[in-house]
C-alpha positions in Angstrom: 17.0 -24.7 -6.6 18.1 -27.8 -8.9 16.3 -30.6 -7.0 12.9 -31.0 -5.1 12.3 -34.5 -3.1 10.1 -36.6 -4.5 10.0 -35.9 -8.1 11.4 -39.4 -9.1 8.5 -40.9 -7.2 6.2 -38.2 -8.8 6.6 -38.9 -12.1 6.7 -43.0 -11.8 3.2 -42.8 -10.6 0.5 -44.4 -12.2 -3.5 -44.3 -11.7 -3.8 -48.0 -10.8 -0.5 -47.2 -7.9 -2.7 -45.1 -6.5 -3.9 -45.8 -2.7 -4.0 -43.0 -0.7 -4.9 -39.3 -1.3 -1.6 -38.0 -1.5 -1.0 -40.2 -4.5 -4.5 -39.2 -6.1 -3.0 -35.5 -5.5 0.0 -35.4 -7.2 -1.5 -36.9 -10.5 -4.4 -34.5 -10.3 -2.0 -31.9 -10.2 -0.5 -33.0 -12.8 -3.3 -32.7 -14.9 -3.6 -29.4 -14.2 -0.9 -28.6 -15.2 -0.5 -30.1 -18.2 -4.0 -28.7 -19.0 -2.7 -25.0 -18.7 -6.1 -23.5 -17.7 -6.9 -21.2 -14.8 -9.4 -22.5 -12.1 -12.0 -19.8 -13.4 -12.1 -21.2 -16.5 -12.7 -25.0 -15.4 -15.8 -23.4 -13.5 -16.9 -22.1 -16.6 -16.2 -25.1 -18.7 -17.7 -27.5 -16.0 -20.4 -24.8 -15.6 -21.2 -25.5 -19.7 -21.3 -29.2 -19.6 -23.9 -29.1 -17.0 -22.8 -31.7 -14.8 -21.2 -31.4 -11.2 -20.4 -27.9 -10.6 -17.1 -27.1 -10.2 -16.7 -23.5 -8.0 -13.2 -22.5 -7.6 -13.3 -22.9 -3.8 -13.8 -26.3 -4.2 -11.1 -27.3 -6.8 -7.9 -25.2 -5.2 -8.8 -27.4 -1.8 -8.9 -30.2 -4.1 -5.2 -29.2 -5.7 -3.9 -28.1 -2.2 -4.8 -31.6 -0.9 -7.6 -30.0 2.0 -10.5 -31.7 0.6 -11.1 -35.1 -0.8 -13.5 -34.1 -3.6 -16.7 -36.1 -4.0 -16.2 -38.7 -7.4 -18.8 -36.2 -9.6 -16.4 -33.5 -8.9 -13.1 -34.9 -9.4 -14.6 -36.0 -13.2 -16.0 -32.7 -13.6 -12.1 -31.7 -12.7 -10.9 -34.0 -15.0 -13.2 -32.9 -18.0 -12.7 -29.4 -17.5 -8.4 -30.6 -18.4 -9.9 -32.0 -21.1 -8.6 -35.8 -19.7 -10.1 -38.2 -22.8 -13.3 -40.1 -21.7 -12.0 -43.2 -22.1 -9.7 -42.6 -19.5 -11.7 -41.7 -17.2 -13.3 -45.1 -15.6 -9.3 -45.8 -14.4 -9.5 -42.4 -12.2 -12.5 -43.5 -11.0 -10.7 -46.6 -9.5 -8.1 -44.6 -8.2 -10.9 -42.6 -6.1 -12.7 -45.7 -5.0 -9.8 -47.1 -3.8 -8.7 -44.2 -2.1 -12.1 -43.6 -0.6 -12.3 -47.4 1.2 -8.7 -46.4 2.4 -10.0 -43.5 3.8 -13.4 -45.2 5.1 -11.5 -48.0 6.8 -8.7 -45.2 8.6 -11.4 -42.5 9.8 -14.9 -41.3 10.2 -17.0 -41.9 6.8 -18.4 -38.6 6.7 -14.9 -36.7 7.2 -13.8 -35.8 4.1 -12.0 -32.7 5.4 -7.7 -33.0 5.6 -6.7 -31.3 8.5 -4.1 -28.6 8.9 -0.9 -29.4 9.6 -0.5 -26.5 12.2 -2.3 -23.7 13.6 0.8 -21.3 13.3 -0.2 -20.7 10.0 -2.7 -18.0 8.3 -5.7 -19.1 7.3 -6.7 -22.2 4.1 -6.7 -21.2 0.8 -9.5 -20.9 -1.5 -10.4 -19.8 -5.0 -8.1 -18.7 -7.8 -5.5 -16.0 -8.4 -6.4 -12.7 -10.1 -10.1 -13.1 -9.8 -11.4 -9.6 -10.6 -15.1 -7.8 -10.2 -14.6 -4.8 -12.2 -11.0 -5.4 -13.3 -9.5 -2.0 -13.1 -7.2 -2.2 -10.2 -6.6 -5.9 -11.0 -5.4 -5.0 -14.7 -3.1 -2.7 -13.2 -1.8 -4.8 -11.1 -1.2 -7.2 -14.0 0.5 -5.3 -16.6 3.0 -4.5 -13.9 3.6 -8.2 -12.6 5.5 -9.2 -15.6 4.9 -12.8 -14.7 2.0 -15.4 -14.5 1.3 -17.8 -11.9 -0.3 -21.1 -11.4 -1.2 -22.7 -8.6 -0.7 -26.8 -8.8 0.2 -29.5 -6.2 2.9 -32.1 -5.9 4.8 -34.3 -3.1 7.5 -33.2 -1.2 7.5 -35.3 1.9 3.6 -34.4 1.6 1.8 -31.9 -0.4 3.7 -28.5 -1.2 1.9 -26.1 -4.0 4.1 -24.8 -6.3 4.1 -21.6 -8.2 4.9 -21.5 -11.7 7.1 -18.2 -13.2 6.7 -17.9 -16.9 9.6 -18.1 -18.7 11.7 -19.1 -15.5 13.7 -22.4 -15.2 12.3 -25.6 -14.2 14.1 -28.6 -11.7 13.8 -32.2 -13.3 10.9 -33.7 -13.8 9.3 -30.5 -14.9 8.1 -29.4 -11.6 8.6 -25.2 -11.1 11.3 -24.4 -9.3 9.4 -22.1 -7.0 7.8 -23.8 -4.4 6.2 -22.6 -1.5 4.1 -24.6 1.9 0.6 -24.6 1.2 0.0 -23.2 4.4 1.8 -20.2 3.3 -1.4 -20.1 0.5 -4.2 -17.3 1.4 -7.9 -16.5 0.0 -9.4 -13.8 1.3 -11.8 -10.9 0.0 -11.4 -7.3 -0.1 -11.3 -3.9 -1.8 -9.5 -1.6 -3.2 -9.8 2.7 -4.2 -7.5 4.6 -6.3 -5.8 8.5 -5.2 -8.4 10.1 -3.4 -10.3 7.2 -2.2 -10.4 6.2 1.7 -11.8 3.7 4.2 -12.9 4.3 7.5 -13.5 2.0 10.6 -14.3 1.8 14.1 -12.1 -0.3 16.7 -12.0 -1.1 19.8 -8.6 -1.2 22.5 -8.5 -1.1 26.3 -8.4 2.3 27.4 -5.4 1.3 29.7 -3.6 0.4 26.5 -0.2 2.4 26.3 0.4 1.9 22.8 -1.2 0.5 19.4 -0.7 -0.8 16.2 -2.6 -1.5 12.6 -1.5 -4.8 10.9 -2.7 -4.7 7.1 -3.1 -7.5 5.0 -2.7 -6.2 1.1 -2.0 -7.4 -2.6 1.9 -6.3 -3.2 1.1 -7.4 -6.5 -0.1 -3.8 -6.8 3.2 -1.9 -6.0 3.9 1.2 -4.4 0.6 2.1 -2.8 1.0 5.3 -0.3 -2.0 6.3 2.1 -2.0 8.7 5.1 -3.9 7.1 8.6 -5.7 9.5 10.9 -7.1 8.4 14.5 -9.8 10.0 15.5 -9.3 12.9 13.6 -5.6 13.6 13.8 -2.8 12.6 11.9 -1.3 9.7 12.9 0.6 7.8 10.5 1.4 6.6 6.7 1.3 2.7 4.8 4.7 3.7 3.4 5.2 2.1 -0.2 6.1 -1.1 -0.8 7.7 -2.9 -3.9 6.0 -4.4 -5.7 6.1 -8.8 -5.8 4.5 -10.5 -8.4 5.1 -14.0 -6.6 4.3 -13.6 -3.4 1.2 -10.8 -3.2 0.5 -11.3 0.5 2.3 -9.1 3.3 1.2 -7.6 6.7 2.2 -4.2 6.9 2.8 -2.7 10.3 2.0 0.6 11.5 2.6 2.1 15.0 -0.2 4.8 16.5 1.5 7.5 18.7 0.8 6.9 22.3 -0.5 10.3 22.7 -3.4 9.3 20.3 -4.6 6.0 22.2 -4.1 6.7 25.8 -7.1 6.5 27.8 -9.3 5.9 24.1 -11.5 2.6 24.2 -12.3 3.0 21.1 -10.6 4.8 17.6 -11.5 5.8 14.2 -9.2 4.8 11.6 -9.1 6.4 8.2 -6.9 5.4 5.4 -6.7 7.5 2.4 -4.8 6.6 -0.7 -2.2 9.4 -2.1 -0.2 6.7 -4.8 -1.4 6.6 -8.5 -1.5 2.7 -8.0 -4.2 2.9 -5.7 -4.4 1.3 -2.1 -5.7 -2.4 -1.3 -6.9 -3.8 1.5 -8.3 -7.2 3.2 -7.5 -7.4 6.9 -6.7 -5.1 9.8 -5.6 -6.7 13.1 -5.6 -4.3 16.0 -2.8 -4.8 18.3 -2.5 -3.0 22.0 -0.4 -2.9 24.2 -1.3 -3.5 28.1 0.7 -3.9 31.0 4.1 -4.7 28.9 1.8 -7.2 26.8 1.0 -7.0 23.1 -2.3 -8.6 22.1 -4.6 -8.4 19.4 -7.4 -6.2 20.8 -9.9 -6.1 17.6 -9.8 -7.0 14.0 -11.8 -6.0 10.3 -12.0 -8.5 8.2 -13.1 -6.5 4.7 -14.9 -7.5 2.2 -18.1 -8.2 0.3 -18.1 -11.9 2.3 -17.7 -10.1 5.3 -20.1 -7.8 5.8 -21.0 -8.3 9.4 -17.5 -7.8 9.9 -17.7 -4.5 8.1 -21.0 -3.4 10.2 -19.9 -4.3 13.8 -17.0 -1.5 12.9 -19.2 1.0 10.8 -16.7 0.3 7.8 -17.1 2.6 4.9 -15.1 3.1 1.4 -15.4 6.2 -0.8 -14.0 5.5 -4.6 -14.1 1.9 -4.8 -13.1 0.4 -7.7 -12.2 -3.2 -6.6 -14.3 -5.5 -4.9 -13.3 -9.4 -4.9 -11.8 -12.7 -3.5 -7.4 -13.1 -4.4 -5.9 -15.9 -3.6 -2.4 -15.5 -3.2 1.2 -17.2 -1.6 3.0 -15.6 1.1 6.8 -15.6 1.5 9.1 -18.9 1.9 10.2 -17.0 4.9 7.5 -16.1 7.9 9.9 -13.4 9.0 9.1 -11.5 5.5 5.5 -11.8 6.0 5.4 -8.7 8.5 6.7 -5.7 7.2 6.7 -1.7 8.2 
């Protein structure tokens, strides 16, 4: 990629140019960049100065352009990128300038940007390679081989881009890897290493003549193998996949013989890891099929965040060693999300 719209207008920007949100966005992105820190480590700095809080939730919908952030917050922002007091009364304009605009468009209480489609996966939240007990995540570190960062700038709108160490750069100095925000993902789950396994409980229609398992998982960790039994029997494997150290996020798709479903309303899945990586895992989407028609007939959303999720299907983990929130891109492509 040698050229990304919008760049020129990017970098001509000044604070007092600044009218609308989308303008206020690109510069705080800018800042973030140029500040080189990682969105735990603004919490903590923000956290020290013992003003506005700054939780990472919070400041990736700020970058991502989801949230107009209250004035206290943005400054907390700023002084967490280590922006110069002095400067800091001009931003201050920007944002009261932007709020009217916004005040005098739509409600005053909606400071909420709405998606720009539902045919997307869910917003994005706190920052990448957040780790509890940082085992797994180490691992899955050492073998990235590449660092990311998450920051915002215009492209007909607001894109996030994702930075590769070491990797070439358009004009302008924006990354040359950029991806949709929509494509941007937080969710929390868990992960076991060789031996560990999960177990759940869904429900299907006991007319169903077929089923499938749709996994949401970290390729960041590559390689992970685990065998699935229904109910008991051996059913099927999460076959390996390579490992991506841009985009983490895939659905992986398994198929449940026939044999195994027909006439069941309800089936016990367990998943247990046989790959020295260990095994991941933040989403299962039950699929059946009924009458010729594929629809989602139960999901388990994992996780310490989720937990009545994890109760309504008797959800249970042996050997965890990973319990957290990622946030993470997937593909350009939505055809490479899904993958068997």
């Amino acid at each position: 990629m040698s050229e990304v719209p919008g760049v020129g207008e990017t970098a001509g920007l000044g604070l007092e140019s600044v009218t609308c949100h989308e303008d206020l966005v690109k510069l705080l992105a800018e800042r973030f960049v140029r500040a080189d820190v990682s969105l735990r480590e603004l919490q903590a700095r923000a956290d020290k100065a013992g003003g506005a809080r700054l939780p990472r939730t919070t400041c990736a919908d700020m970058l991502a352009g989801r949230r107009f952030p209250k004035k206290a917050v943005m400054v907390a922002f700023l002084r967490g990128c280590r922006v110069p007091d002095h400067e800091l009364p001009a931003w201050e304009r920007a944002w009261e300038r932007v709020r009217v605009g916004r005040l005098s468009g739509r409600t005053a209480g909606d400071d909420h940007v709405p998606p720009a489609s539902h045919d997307t996966p869910p917003p994005a939240a706190p920052e990448p390679g957040a780790s509890a007990s940082g085992g797994w995540r180490r691992r899955g570190v050492s073998a990235a081989a590449v660092v990311v960062s998450v920051v915002v700038v215009a492209v007909l709108g607001v894109v996030v881009v994702l930075r590769l160490e070491g990797q070439g750069e358009v004009p302008g100095g924006v990354p040359a890897h950029v991806v949709d925000p929509a494509h941007v993902v937080s969710d929390d789950g868990r992960a076991f290493p060789r031996g560990g396994s999960s177990r759940f409980t869904v429900r299907v229609s006991a007319a169903n003549t077929g089923v499938r398992l749709i996994r949401r998982l970290d390729v960041g960790v590559g390689l992970q193998d685990a065998t699935v039994t229904v109910n008991g029997t051996p059913a099927a494997r999460w076959r390996p996949l390579l490992e991506d150290g841009v985009y983490k996020w895939r659905n992986q798709i398994v198929d449940v013989p026939p044999k195994l479903t027909a006439g069941r309303r309800s089936l016990t899945v367990v998943n247990t890891c046989v790959s020295a990586s260990g095994c991941n895992e933040f989403l299962y989407t039950v699929e059946h099929e009924v009458n010729g028609v594929w629809s989602i007939a139960d999901t388990v959303d994992v996780g310490r965040d989720h937990s009545a999720s994890e109760a309504a299907h008797d959800y249970r983990v042996v050997g965890e060693d990973w319990a957290d929130r990622q946030t993470f891109a997937y593909p350009p492509r939505k055809d490479d999300w899904n993958v068997r």
